[in-house]
C-alpha positions as CSV (number, residue, x, y, z in Angstrom):
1,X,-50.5,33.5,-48.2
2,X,-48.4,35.0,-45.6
3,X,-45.6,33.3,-43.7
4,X,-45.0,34.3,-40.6
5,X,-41.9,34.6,-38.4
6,X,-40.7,34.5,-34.6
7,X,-37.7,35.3,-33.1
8,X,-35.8,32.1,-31.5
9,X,-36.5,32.3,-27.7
10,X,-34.3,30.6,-25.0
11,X,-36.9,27.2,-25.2
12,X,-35.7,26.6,-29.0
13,X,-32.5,27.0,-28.1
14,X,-32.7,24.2,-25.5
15,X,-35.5,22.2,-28.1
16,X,-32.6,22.6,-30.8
17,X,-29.7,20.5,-28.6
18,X,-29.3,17.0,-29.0
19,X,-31.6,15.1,-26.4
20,X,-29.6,14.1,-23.3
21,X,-30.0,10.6,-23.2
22,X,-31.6,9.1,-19.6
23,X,-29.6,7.7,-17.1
24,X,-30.1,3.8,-16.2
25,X,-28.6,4.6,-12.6
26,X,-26.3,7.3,-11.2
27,X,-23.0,5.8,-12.8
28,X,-24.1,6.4,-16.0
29,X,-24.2,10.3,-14.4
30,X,-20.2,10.3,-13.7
31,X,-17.4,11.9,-16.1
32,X,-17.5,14.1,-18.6
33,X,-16.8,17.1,-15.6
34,X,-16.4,20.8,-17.2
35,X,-13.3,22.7,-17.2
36,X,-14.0,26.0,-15.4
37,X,-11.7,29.8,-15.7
38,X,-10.4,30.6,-13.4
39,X,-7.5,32.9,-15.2
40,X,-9.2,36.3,-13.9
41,X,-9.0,34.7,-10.0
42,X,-5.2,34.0,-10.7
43,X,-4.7,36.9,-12.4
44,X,-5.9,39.2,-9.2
45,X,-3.3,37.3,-6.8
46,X,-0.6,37.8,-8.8
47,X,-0.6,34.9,-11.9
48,X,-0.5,35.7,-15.5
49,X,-1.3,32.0,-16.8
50,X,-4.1,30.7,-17.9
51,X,-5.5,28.5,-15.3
52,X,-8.5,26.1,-15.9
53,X,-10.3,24.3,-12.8
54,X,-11.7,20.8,-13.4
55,X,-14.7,20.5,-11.5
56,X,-15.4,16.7,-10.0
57,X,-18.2,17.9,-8.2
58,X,-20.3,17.9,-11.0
59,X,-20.2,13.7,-10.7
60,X,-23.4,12.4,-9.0
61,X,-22.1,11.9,-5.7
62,X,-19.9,15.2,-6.0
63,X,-15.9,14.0,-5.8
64,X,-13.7,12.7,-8.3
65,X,-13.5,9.1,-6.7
66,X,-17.4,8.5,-8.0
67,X,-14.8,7.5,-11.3
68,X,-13.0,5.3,-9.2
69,X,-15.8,3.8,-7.0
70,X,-17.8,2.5,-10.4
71,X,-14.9,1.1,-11.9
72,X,-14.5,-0.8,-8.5
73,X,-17.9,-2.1,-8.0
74,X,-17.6,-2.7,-11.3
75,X,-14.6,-4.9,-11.6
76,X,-15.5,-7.0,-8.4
77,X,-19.3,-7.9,-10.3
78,X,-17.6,-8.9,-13.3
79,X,-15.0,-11.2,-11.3
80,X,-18.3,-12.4,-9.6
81,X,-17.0,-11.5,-6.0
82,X,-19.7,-8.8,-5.6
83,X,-23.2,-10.8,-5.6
84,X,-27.0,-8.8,-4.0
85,X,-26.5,-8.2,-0.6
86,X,-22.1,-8.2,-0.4
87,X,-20.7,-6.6,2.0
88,X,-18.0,-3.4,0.7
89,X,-14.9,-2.8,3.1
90,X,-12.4,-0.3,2.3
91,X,-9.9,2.6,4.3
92,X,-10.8,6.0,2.9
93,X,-10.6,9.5,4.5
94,X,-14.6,10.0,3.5
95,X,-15.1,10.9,-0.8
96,X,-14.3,7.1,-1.8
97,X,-16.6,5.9,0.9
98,X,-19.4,8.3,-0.1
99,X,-19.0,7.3,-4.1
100,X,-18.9,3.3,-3.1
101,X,-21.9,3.8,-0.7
102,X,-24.0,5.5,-3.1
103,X,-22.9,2.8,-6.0
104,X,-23.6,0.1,-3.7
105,X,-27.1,1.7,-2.7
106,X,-28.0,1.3,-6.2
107,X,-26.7,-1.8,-6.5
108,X,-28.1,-3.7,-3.6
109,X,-24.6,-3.8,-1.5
110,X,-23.3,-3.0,1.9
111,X,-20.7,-0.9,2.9
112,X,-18.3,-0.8,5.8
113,X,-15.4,2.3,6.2
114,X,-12.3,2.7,8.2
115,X,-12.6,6.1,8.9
116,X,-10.1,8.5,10.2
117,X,-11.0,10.1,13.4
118,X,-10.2,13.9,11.5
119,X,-12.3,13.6,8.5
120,X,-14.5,16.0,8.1
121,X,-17.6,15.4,10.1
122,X,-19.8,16.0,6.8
123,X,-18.8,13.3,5.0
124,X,-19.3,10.9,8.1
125,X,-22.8,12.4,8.5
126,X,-23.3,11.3,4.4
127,X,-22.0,7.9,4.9
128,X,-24.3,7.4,7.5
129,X,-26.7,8.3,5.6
130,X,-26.2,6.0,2.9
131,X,-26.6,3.4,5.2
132,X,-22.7,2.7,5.5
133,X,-21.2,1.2,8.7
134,X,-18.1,3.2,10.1
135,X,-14.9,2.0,12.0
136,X,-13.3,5.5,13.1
137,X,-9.4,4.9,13.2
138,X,-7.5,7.0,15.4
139,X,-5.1,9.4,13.9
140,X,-2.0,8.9,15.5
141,X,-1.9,5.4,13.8
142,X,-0.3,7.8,10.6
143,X,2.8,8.7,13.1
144,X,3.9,5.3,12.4
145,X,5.7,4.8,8.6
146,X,3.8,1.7,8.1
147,X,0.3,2.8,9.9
148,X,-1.3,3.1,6.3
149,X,0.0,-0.5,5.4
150,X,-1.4,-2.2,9.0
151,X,-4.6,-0.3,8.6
152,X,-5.1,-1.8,5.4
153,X,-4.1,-5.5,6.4
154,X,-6.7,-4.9,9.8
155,X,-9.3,-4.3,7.3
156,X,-8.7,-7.4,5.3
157,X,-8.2,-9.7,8.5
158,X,-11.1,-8.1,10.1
159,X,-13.7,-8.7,7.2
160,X,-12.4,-12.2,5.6
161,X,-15.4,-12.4,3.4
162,X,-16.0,-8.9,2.1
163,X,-14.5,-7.5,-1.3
164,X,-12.1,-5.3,0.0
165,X,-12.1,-2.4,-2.8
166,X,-8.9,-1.3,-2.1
167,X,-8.5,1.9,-3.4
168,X,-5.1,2.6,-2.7
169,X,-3.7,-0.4,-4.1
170,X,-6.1,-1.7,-7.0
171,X,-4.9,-0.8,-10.4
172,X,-7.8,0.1,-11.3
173,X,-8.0,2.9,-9.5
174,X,-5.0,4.5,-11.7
175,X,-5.9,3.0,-14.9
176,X,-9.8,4.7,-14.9
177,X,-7.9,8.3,-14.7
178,X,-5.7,7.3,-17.4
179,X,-9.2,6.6,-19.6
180,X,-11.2,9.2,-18.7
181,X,-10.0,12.2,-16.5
182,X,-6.7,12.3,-18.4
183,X,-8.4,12.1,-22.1
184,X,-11.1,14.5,-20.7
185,X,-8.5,17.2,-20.3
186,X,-7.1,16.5,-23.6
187,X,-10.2,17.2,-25.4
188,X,-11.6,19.8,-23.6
189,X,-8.0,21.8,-23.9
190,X,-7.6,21.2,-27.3
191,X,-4.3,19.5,-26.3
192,X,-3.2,22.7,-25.3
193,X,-2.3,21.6,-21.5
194,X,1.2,22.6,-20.5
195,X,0.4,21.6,-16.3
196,X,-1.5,19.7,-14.8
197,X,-1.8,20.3,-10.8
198,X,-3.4,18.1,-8.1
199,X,-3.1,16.4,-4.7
200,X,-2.4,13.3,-4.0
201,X,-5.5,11.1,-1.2
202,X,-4.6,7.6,-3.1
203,X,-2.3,9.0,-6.0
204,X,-4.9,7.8,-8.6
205,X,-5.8,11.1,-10.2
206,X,-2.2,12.7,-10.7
207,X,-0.7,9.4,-11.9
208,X,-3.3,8.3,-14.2
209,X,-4.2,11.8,-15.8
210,X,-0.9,12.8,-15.7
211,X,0.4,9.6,-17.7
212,X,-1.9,10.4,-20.5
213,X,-1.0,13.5,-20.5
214,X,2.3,12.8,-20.8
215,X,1.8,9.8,-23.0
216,X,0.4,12.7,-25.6
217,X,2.4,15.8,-25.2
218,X,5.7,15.1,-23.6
219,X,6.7,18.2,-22.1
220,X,3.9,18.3,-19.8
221,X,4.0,19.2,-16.4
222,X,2.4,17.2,-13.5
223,X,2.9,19.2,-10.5
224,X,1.6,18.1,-6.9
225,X,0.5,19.8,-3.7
226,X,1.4,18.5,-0.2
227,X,0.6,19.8,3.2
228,X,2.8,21.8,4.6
229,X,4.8,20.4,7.9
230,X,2.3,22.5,10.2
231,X,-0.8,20.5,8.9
232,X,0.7,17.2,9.8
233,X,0.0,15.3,13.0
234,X,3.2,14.5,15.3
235,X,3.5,13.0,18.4
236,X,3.2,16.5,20.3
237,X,-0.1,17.3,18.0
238,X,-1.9,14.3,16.8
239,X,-4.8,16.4,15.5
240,X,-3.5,19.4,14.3
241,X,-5.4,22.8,14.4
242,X,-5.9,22.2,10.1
243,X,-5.8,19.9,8.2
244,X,-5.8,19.3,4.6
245,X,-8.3,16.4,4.5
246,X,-7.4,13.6,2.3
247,X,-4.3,15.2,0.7
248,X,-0.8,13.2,1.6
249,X,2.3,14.0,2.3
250,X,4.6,13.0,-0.8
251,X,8.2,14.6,-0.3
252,X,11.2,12.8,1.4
253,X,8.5,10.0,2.2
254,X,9.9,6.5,1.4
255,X,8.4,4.8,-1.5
256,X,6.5,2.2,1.2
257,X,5.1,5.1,3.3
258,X,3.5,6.2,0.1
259,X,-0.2,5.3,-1.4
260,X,1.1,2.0,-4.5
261,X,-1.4,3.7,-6.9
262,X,1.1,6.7,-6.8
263,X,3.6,6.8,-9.7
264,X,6.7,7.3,-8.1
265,X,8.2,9.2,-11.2
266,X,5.0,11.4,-12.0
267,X,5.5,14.6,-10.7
268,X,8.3,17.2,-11.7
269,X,7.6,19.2,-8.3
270,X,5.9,19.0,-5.4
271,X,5.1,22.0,-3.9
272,X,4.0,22.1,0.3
273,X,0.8,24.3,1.3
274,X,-0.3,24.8,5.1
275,X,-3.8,24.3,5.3
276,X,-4.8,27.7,6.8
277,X,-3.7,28.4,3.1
278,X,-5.6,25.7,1.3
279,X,-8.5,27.0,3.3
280,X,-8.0,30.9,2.6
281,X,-8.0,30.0,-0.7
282,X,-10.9,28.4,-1.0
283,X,-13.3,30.9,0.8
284,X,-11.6,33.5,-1.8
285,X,-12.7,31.1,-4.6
286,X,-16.4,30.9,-3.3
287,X,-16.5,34.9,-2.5
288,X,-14.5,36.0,-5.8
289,X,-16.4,33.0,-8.4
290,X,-18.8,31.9,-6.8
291,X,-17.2,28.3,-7.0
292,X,-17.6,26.1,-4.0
293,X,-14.7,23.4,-3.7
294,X,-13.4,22.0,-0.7
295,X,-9.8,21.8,1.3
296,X,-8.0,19.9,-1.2
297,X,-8.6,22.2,-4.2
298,X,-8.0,24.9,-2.2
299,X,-4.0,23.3,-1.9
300,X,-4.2,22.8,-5.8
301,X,-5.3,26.3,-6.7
302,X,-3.1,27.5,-4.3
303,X,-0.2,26.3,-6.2
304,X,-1.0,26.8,-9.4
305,X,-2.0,30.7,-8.6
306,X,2.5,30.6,-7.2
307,X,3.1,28.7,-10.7
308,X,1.2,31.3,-12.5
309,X,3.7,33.7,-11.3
310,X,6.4,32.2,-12.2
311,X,7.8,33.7,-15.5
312,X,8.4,30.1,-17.2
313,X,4.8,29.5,-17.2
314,X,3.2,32.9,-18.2
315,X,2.0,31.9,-21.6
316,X,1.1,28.6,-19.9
317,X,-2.5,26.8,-19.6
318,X,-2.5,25.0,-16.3
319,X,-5.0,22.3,-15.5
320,X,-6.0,22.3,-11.6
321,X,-8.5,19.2,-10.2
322,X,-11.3,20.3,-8.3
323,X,-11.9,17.0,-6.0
324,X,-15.4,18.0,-4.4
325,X,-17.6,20.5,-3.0
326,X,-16.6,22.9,-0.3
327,X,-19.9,21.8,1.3
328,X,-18.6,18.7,2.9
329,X,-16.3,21.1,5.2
330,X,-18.5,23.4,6.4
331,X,-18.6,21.7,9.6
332,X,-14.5,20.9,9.4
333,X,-14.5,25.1,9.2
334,X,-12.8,25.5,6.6
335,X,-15.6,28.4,5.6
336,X,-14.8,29.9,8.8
337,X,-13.4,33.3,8.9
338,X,-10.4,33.5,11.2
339,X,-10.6,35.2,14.6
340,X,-8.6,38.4,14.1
């Protein structure tokens, strides 16, 4: 009798995994992001680190706040303020409203967004295509110190009976980073995370990964990237020319000006970007990697390429988060090739 063998092809390989279990509905899609290399793009501007991207746009709506949004939706069902057919109110700059939109599609909700008039005109188009009703805020409401604090308090007064999310308040927000994007990092690094670099929209992501971070290796840096003062609107430019979309300010800010999911005593620097920067450097990570992330990463990998530099941190391994895709600013132009 003769046995008879064949060489593995690429179909066993895939036949020999472990099934991937079926989703229910899309939140069972979000987490579990993978860590991307991005050491040989640091390494040709400049950096000697080692410098690992993590990608959120790999969650089922594509931003990191699809984490945030679930845990919401989810905390307001169990408290039994969310019932078929509630109506979802919240302030957000366009990825939280996308995430809680989708969520609530699945779930038989309705959503309604205070939208700033800058965001990028993508993400409006998405939100409107979720079904999601939109109340476009102008952006000189941000010139005033307390604008962010009144805009949230309008949105309460104005929908008395909705569940108001509120993403830039609600604990929550914070505490799901500290259980899963945080412990994510941990694991997929082996514990070997020296940096972790991010912006801050609601201060949920830095403060909450960065805590457990912290929380497990002490000496861990948490390191934050703010527009610079050119990509913020004043009274003599209310929209400026770029923008960072989503990304606050954070320096010399007082602590009531500030997002109250941000932990005040998180970061160990905050380092300012202009946004014709943020942007450069992400059309050089779409040319160069073939990665497409949006505005905001484009601040993050932007710093951590200058930390890469830095002597202190060339044996380093430096964390950057990835918020979203850079397709939800094509038509803000941040893919745009500047006129010479």
């Amino acid at each position: 009798m003769t046995t008879t063998t064949s060489t593995p092809t690429a179909a066993d390989h895939v036949l020999d995994r472990a099934p991937v279990p079926v989703a229910a509905d899309i939140t069972d899609l979000i987490g579990n992001t993978p860590l991307i290399d991005l050491t040989s793009f640091v390494t040709a501007h400049g950096g000697t680190a080692r410098v690992l991207g993590k990608v959120e746009a790999f969650n089922p709506l594509f931003s990191v706040k699809d984490r945030i949004a679930a845990a919401l939706i989810s905390q307001g069902e169990q408290s039994g303020e969310l019932r078929p057919g509630s109506l979802i109110v919240d302030v957000t700059s366009g990825n939280t409203g996308v995430a809680l939109a989708g969520i609530a599609a699945a779930r038989g909700y309705r959503t309604r967004f205070y939208l700033g008039d800058t965001t990028s005109p993508t993400k409006r188009r998405i939100l409107e295509a979720l079904g999601a009703e939109i109340i476009p805020t102008d952006n000189s409401i941000f010139l005033d110190p307390e604008g962010l604090e009144k805009l949230v308090a309008r949105a309460k007064e104005e929908n008395p009976d909705a569940y108001f999310t509120d993403q830039l308040g609600n604990p929550v927000n914070r505490s799901t980073h500290y259980a899963t994007t945080g412990p994510e990092i941990w694991r997929d690094t082996h514990g070997e995370v020296d940096v972790l670099v991010g912006g801050v929209g609601t201060g949920g992501t830095v403060s909450g990964a960065g805590r457990f971070l912290k929380d497990r290796k002490q000496d861990v840096k948490v390191i934050v990237a703010e527009p610079g003062e050119n990509s913020l609107p004043t009274e003599d430019r209310i929209n400026p020319d770029a923008e960072i979309d989503g990304v606050h300010k954070v320096d010399g800010l007082d602590p009531e000006q500030l997002p109250p999911n941000y932990d005040l005593t998180i970061a160990d620097e905050v380092i300012a970007v202009e946004a014709a920067d943020a942007w450069a450097t992400a059309r050089a990570v779409l040319k160069e990697t073939g990665l497409f992330v949006g505005a905001s990463a484009g601040a993050s990998v932007t710093v951590a390429t200058r930390l890469a530099a830095r002597p202190e941190f060339a044996e380093a391994t430096i964390v950057v988060v990835l918020p979203d895709s850079g397709e939800r600013y094509l038509s803000a132009g941040v893919f745009d090739e500047p006129v010479a």
